[in-house]
N, C-alpha and C positions, 0 to 999 in steps of 0.2 A: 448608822453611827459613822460621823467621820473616822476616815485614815487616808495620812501623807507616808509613802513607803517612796522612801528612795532605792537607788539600784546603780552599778555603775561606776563605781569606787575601787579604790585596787592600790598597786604599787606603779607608780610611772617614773621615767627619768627626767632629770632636768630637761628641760627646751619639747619634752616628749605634750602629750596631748590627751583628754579625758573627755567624756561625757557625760554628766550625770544625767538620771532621769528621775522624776517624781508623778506618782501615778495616784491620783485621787480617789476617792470614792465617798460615799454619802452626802454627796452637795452637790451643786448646779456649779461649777468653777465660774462659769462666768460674771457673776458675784462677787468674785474677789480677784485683789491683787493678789500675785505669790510671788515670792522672797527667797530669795538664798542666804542663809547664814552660815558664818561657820566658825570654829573655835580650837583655837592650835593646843598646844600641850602648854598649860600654867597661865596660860592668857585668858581673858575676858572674849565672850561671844562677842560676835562684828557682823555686823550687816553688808552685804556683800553687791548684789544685783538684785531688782525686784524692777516686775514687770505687773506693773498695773491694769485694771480691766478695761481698761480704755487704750491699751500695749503701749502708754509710754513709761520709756527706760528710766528708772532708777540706779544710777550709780550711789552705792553707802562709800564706797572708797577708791581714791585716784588707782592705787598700786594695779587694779584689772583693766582697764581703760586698754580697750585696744588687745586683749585677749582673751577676756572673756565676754561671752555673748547668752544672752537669755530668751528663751521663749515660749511658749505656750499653744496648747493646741485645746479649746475649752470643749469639744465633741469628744476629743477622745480622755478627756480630763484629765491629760499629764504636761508636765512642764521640763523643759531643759534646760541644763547648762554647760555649754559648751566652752570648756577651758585647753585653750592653747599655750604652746611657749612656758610651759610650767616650770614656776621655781621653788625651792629647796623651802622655801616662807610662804607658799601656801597651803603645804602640811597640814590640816586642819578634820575634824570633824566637820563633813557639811551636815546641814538642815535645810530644808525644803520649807516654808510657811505660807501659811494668807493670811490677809484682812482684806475687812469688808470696810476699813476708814482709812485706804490709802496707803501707800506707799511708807508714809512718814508716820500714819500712828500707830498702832500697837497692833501684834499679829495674834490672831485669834486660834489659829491649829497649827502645830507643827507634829515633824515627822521626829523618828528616832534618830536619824543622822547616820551619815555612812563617812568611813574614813578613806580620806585621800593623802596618800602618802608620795610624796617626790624626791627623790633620793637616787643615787647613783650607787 
């Protein structure tokens, strides 16, 4: 049975720094792209960074550009995302996701989401 379990999520300061991680199971990862989403308080989900099975970088939004960084490790079936320079507007539930049609079409497993909070 698949499961996406994120980990990693917390309370950080502005300009402060996180990690998330996403650890798979029941699938071959290398089969899929995986995807960061994530969805603040009263807002619409947003696609964020995704890292396709061929590892090139999907930017869904300018605002991480230069802060945040994505990767994958398909042996040991987890994926990361590494968030630097953190601001007060990326507050958000993350979600960890794959698909097996790319970067751009629809994701096929997602995890529960963990919350990242920014805040002073």
């Amino acid at each position: 049975q698949v499961q996406l379990v994120e980990s990693g999520g917390g309370l950080v300061q502005p300009g402060g720094s996180l990690r998330l991680s996403c650890a798979a199971s029941g699938l071959t990862l290398d089969y899929y792209g995986i995807a960061w989403f994530r969805q603040a308080p009263g807002k619409e989900r947003e696609g964020v960074l995704c890292l396709g099975r061929n590892f090139r970088v999907t930017y869904y939004v300018d605002s991480v550009k230069g802060r945040f960084t994505i990767s994958r490790d398909n042996a040991k079936k987890t994926a990361s995302l590494q968030m630097n320079n953190l601001k007060p507007e990326d507050t958000a539930v993350y979600f960890c996701a794959l698909t097996n049609t790319g970067c751009l079409g629809g994701m096929d497993y997602w995890g529960k989401g963990i919350l990242v909070t920014v805040s002073s």
